[in-house]
C-alpha positions as CSV (number, residue, x, y, z in Angstrom):
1,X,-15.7,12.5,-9.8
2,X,-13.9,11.7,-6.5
3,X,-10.6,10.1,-7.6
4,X,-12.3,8.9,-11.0
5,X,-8.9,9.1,-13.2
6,X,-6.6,8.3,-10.0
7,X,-8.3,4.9,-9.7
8,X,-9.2,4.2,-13.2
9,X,-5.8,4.6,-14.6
10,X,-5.0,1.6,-12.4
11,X,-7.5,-0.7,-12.4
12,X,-6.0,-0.8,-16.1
13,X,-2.6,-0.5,-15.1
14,X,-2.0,-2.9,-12.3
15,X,-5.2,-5.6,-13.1
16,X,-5.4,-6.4,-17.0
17,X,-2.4,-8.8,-18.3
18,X,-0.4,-7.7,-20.7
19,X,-1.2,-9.4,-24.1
20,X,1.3,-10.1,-26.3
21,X,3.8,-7.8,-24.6
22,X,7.8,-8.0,-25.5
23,X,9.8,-8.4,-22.5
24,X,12.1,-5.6,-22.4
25,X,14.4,-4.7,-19.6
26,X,16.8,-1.5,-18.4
27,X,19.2,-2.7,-16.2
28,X,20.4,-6.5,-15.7
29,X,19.2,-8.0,-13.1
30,X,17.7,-11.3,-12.4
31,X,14.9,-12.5,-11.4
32,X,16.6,-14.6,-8.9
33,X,18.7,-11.1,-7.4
34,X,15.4,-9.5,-7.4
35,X,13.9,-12.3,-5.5
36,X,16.3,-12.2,-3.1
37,X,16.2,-7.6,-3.0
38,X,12.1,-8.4,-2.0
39,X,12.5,-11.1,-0.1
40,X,12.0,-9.4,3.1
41,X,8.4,-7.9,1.7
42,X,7.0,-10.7,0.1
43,X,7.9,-12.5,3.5
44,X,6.3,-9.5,5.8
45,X,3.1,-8.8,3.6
46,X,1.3,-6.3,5.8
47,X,2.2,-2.6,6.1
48,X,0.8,0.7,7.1
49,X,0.0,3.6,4.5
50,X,0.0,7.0,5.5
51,X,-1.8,9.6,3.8
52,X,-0.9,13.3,5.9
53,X,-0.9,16.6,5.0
54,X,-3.0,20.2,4.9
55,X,-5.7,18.6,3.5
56,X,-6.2,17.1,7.0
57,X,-7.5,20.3,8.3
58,X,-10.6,20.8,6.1
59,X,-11.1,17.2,6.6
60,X,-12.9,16.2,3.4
61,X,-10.6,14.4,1.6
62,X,-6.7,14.2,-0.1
63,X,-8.0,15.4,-3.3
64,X,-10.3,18.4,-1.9
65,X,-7.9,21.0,-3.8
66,X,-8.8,19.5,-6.8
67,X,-12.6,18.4,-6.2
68,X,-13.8,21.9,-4.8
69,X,-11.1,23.7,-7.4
70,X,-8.9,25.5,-4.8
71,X,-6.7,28.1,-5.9
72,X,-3.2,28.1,-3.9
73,X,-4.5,31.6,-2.2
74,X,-7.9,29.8,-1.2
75,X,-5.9,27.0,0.0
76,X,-3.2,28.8,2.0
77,X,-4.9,29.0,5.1
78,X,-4.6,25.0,5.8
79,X,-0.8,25.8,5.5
80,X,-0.5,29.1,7.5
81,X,-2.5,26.8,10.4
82,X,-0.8,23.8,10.2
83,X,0.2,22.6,13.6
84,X,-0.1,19.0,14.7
85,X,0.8,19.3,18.7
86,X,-0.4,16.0,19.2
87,X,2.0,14.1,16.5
88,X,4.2,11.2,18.0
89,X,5.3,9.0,16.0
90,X,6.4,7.1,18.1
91,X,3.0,6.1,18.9
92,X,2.1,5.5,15.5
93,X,5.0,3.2,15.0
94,X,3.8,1.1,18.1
95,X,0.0,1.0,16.7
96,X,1.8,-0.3,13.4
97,X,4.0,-2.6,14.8
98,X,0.7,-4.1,17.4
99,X,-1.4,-4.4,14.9
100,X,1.1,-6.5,13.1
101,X,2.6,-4.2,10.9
102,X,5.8,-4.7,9.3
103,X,6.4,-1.6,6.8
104,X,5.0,1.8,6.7
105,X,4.8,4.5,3.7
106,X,4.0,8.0,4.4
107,X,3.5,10.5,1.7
108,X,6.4,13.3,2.1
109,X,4.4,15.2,-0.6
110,X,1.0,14.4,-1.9
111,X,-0.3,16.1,-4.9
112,X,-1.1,19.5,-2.7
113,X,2.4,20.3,-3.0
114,X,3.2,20.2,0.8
115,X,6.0,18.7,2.0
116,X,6.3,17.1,5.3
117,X,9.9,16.9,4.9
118,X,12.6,20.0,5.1
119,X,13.5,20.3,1.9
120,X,15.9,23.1,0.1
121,X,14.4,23.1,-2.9
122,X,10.9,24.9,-1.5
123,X,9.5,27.3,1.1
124,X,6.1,25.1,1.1
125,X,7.2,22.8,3.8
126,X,6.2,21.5,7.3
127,X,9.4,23.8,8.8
128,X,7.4,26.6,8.2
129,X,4.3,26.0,9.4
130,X,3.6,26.8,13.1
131,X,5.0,23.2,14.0
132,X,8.4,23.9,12.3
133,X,9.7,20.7,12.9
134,X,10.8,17.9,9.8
135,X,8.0,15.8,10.6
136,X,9.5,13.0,7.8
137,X,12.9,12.9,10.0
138,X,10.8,11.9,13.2
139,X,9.0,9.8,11.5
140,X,11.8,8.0,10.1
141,X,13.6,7.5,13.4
142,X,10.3,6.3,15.1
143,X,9.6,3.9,13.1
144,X,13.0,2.5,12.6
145,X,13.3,2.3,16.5
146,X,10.2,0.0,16.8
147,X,11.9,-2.3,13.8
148,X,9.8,-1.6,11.0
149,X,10.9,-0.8,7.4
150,X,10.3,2.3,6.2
151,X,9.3,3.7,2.7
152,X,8.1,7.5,1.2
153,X,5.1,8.1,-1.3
154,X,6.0,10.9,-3.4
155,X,3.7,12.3,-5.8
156,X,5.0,13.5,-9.3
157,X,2.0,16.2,-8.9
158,X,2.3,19.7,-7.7
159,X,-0.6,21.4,-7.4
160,X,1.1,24.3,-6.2
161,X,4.3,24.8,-7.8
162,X,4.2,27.8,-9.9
163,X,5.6,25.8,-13.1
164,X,3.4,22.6,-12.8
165,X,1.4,23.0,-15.9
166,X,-2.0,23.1,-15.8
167,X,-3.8,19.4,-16.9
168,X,-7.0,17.8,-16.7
169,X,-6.3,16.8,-13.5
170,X,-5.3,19.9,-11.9
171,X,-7.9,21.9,-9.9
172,X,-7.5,24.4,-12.0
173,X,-8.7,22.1,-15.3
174,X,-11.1,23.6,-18.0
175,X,-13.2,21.5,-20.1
176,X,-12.2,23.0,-23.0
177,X,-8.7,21.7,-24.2
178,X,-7.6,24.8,-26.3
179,X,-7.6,27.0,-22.9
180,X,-4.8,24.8,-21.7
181,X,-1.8,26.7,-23.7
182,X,-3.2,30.2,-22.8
183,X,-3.2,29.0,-18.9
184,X,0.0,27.4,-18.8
185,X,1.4,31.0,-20.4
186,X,4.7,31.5,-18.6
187,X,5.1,28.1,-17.1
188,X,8.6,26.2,-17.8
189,X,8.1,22.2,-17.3
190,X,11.9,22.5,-17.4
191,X,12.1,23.7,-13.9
192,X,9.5,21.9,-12.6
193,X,11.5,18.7,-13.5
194,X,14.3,19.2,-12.2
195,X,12.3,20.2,-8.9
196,X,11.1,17.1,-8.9
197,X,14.6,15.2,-9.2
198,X,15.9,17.5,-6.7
199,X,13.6,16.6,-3.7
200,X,13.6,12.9,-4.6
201,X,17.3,13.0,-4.2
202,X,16.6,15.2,-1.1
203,X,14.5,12.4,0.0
204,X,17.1,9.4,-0.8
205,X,19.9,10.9,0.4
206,X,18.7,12.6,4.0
207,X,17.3,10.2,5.8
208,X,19.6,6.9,6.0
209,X,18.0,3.7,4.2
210,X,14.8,4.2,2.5
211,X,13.4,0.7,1.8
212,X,10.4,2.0,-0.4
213,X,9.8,4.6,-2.7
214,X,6.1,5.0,-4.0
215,X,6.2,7.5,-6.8
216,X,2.4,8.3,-7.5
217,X,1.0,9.0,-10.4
218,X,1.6,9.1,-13.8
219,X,-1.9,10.1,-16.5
220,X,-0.4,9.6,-20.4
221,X,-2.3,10.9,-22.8
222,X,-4.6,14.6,-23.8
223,X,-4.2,16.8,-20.9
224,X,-1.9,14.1,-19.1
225,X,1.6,13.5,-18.4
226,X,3.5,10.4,-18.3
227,X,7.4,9.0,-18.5
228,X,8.8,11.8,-20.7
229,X,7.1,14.5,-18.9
230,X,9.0,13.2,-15.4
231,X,11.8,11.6,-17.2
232,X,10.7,8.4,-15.4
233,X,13.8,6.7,-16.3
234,X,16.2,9.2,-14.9
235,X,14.0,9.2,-12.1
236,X,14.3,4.8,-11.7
237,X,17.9,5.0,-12.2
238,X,19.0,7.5,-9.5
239,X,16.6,5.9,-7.1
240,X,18.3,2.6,-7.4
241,X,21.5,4.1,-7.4
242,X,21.0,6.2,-4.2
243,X,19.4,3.3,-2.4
244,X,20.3,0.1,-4.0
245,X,17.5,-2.7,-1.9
246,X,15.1,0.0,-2.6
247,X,11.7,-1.9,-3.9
248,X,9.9,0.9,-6.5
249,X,6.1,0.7,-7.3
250,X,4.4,0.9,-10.5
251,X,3.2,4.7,-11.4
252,X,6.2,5.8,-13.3
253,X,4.8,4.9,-16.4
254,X,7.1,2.5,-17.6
255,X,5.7,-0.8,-18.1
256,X,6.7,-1.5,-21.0
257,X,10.2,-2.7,-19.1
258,X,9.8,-5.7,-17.6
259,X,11.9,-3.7,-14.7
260,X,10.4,-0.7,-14.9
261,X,8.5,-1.6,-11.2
262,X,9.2,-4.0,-8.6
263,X,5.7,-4.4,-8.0
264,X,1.7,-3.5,-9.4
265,X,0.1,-1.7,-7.1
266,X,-4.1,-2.6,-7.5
267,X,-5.8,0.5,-5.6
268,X,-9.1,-0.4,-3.4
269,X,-10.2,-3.4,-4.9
270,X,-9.3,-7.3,-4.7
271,X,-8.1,-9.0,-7.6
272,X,-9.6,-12.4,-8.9
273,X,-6.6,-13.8,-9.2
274,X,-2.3,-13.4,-8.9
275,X,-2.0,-10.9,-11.7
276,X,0.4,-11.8,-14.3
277,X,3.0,-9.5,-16.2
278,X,5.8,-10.5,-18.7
279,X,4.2,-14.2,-19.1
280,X,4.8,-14.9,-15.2
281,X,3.0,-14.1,-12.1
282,X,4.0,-10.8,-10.9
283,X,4.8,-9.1,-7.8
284,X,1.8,-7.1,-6.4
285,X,0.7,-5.4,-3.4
286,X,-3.3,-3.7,-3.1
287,X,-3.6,-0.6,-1.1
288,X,-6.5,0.0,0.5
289,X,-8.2,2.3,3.6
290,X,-10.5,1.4,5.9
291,X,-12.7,4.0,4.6
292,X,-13.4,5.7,1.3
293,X,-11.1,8.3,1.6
294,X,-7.2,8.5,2.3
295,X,-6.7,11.6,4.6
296,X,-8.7,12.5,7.5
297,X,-12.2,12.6,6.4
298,X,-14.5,13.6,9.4
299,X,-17.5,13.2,8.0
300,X,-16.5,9.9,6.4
301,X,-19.4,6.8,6.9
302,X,-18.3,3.6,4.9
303,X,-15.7,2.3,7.1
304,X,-15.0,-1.1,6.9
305,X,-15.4,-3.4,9.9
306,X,-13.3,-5.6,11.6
307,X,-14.3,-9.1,9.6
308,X,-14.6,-7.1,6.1
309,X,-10.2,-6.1,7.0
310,X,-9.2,-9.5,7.9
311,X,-10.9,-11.0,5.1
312,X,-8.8,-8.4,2.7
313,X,-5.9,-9.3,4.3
314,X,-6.1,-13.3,3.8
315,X,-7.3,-13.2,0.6
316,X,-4.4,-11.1,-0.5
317,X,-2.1,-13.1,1.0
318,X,-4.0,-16.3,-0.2
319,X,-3.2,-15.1,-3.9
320,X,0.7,-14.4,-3.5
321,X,0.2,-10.2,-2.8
322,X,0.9,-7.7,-0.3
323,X,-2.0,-5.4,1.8
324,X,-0.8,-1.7,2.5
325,X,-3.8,-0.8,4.6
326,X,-4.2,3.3,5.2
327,X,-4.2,5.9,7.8
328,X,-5.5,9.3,7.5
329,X,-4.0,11.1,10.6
330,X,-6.1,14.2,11.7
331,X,-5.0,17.9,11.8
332,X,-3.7,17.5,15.4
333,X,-1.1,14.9,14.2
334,X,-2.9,11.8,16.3
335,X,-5.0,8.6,14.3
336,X,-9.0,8.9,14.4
337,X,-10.6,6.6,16.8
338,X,-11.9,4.7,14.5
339,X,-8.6,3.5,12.8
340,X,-6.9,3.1,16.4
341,X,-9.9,0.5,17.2
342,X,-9.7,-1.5,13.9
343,X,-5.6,-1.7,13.9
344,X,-6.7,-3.0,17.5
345,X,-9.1,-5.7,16.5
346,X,-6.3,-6.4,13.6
347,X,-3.5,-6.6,16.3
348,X,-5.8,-9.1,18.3
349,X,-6.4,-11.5,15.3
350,X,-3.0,-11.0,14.3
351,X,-1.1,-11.6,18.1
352,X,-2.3,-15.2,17.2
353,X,-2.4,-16.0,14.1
354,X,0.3,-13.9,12.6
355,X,1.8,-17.6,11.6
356,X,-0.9,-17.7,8.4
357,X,0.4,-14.5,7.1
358,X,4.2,-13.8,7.3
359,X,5.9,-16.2,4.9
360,X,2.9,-17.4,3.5
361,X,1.6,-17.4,-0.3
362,X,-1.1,-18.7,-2.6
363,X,-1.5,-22.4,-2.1
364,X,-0.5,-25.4,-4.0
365,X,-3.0,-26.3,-7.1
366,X,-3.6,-29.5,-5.7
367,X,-4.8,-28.9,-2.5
368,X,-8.7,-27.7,-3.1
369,X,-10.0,-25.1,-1.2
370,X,-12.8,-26.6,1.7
371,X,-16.2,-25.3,2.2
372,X,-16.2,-21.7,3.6
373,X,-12.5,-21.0,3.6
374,X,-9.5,-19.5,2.5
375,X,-6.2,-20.9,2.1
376,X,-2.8,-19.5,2.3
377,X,0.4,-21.6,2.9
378,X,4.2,-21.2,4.1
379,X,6.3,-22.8,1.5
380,X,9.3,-22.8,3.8
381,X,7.5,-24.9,6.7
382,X,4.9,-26.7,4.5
383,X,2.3,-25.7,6.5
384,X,-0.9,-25.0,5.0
385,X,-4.0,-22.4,6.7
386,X,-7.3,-23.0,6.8
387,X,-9.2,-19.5,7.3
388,X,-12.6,-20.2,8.6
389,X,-14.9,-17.9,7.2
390,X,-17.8,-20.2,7.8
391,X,-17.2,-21.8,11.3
392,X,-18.8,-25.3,10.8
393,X,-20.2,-27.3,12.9
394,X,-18.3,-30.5,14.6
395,X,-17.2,-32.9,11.3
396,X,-15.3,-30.5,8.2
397,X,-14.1,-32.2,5.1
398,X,-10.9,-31.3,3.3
399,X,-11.3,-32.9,0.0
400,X,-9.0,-35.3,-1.5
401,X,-6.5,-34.6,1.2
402,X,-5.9,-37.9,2.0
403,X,-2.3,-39.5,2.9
404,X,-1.4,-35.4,2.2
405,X,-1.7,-34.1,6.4
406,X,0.3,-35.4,8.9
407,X,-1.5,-33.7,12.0
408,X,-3.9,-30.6,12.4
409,X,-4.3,-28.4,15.5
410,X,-5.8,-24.6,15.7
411,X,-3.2,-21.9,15.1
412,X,-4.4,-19.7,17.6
413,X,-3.8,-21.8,21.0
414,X,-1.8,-25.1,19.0
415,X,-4.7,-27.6,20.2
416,X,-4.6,-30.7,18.7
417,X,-7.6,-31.1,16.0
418,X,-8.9,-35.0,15.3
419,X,-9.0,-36.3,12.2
420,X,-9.8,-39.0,9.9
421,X,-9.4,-40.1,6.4
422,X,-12.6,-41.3,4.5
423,X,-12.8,-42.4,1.4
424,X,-10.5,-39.6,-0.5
425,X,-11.0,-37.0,2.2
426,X,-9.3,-35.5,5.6
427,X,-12.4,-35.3,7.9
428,X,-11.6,-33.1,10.9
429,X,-13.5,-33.3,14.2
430,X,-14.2,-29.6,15.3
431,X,-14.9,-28.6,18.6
432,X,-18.8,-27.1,18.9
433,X,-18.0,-23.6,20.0
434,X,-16.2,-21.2,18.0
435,X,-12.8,-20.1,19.1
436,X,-12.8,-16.6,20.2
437,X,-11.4,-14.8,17.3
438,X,-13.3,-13.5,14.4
439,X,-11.8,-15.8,12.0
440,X,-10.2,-18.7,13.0
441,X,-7.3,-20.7,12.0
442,X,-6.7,-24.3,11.4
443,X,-2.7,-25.0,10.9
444,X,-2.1,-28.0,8.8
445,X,1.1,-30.1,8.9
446,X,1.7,-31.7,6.0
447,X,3.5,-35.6,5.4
């Protein structure tokens, strides 16, 4: 199955446009004051996921509780050896921050039911583990020290908490739904809730400003849950009260308010276009990995390479959305090779040619895309970037640009780039050896 419902539920969610939907909203804002509350994230558009807990010590992926069916006694262990001596966040924050990071997320509890954080409310926490330390509040200060915004993923499943009923997501599932009252027997949804609220309050309250909250993820439906069951509401309304700026994704289940989510989160696959909501182009953000699984997966083979990450991030950026690109740190607390080298070979491309992504959007409708590129643009500076996929050889054609550029030079070094205007077209005059990046920018000043 690996994830099948997880991923599924939003492709529909955060992909398909709304048809015929009315536009209903809970509080009062505009969409010029919300503008302004996400104006730092649409501006930065790159940040760092982090996907950490005891599932990094069996190493074969978040959801291996519920894949291999894991009762909480089989999966104790993981907790009873938890002890990450080679954590430092403040490491991670500077492998964030080089590879041109501007945000991270971490998950303070994933669906396991561990918390990373020291929270009252359970004794299923990082504090006692053998590393006893609030790993969340050292994160927090880390990252904030090295300038980057921080945000927490919280998931609204518990596969360990004693009332969390049992669904047909939980490892504990049956195929048959009439088992589900006799195994939920003695469990009060009641407390669970509020155990919920509690430790998101914990969360918003503990640990200074919290500039995202990923709540993560809601199933309507047979054997589901969904708003009512977390009383999302309740849930959106003291998170924007305890942390005003705060910018909320999409898995509360409440998109039938046109302010029910800040912005659509599309998981691990690109979009064919800006996806629309409410009859106007939406705020979105894809999260992806750079392999098939979120936590530490040793044995893990389809990572993607270095061309494959930049693409993803251009082409997000090229259609108005944000990339959230995810680390699985091991069981020692330290990032797999294999993620330091690509955030690397990001940070190289990026120490460059950062210029094409921060403040940049989809481009203007009138200016076509050329052969073997992708465009993004910076609606503040009226520059537009040219993203050679395809590096062409000597003369490139931008079509029907004519009496539209003003002069052209490559981002990565500012060289001036020759051009003249034939017919309709901007015909540039490229140098015969490709500069040394793996994609290469062309800046264009526009009259």
């Amino acid at each position: 199955m690996r994830r099948f419902i997880y991923t599924l539920v939003f492709s529909v969610i955060a992909v398909i446009p709304a048809v015929a939907q009315e536009t209903r909203k809970l509080g009062n804002e505009t969409d010029e004051q919300k503008k302004e509350r996400l104006a730092w994230w649409t501006h930065d558009r790159f940040g760092m996921f982090i996907h950490w807990g005891l599932y990094a010590l069996p190493a074969r992926h978040e959801w291996v509780k519920h894949n291999e069916r894991l009762t909480n006694e089989a999966y104790q262990k993981y907790f009873e050896l938890f002890d990450p001596d080679l954590y430092n966040p403040k490491e991670w924050a500077k492998k964030a921050k080089n590879a041109g990071m501007k945000y991270a997320v971490i998950t303070a509890k994933h669906h396991e039911g561990f918390c990373l954080f020291d929270s009252r409310y359970t004794d299923y926490k990082a504090t006692n583990t053998p590393i006893g330390r609030d790993l969340i509040k050292e994160f927090v200060e880390a990252f904030r020290a090295e300038g980057l915004k921080v945000g927490f993923y919280y998931s609204l499943i518990d596969w360990h908490h004693p009332d969390f009923t049992i669904d047909g997501v939980h490892p504990q599932r049956t195929g048959n739904a009439a088992d589900y009252a006799k195994l939920n027997e003695g469990k009060n949804w009641d407390i669970y809730r509020k155990y919920l609220h509690n430790q998101v309050r914990e969360l918003l309250t503990n640990y200074g400003k919290i500039d995202i909250i990923w709540f993560d993820f809601s199933y309507p439906g047979e054997n589901g849950k969904g708003h009512d069951d977390w009383d999302s509401k309740g849930l959106l309304a003291m998170a924007r009260k305890l942390q005003p700026g705060i910018i909320v994704d999409d898995r509360l289940d409440l998109g039938e308010y046109e302010d029910g989510q800040d912005f659509i989160s599309p998981e691990q696959y690109k979009v064919d276009k800006w996806p629309e909501r409410y009859g106007k182009k939406f705020a979105w953000e894809t999260c992806q990995t750079f392999s098939g699984s979120w936590g530490y997966h040793r044995d893990e083979t389809s990572w993607k390479n270095t061309r494959q990450l930049l693409v993803l991030l251009i082409e997000t950026v090229s259609k108005g959305g944000n990339l959230l690109l995810n680390v699985g740190p091991t069981a020692r607390g330290d990032f797999d090779y294999r993620a330091d080298n690509a955030l690397a070979e990001i940070g190289k491309w990026m120490g460059h040619n950062s210029r094409a992504i921060y403040g940049c959007t989809e481009a203007p409708e009138e200016f076509k895309v050329p052969a073997g590129s992708i465009l993004t643009y910076n609606e503040k500076t009226k520059r537009l970037y040219i993203h050679l996929l395809d590096y062409p050889l000597n003369n490139y054609t931008l079509p029907d640009y004519k009496g539209k550029v003003k002069y052209v030079q490559f981002l990565h070094d500012g060289s001036e780039i020759r051009f003249s205007e034939p017919g309709n077209n901007v015909q540039l005059s490229l140098p015969v050896h490709k500069p040394q990046y793996e994609i290469p920018v062309i800046e264009v000043i526009l009259k």
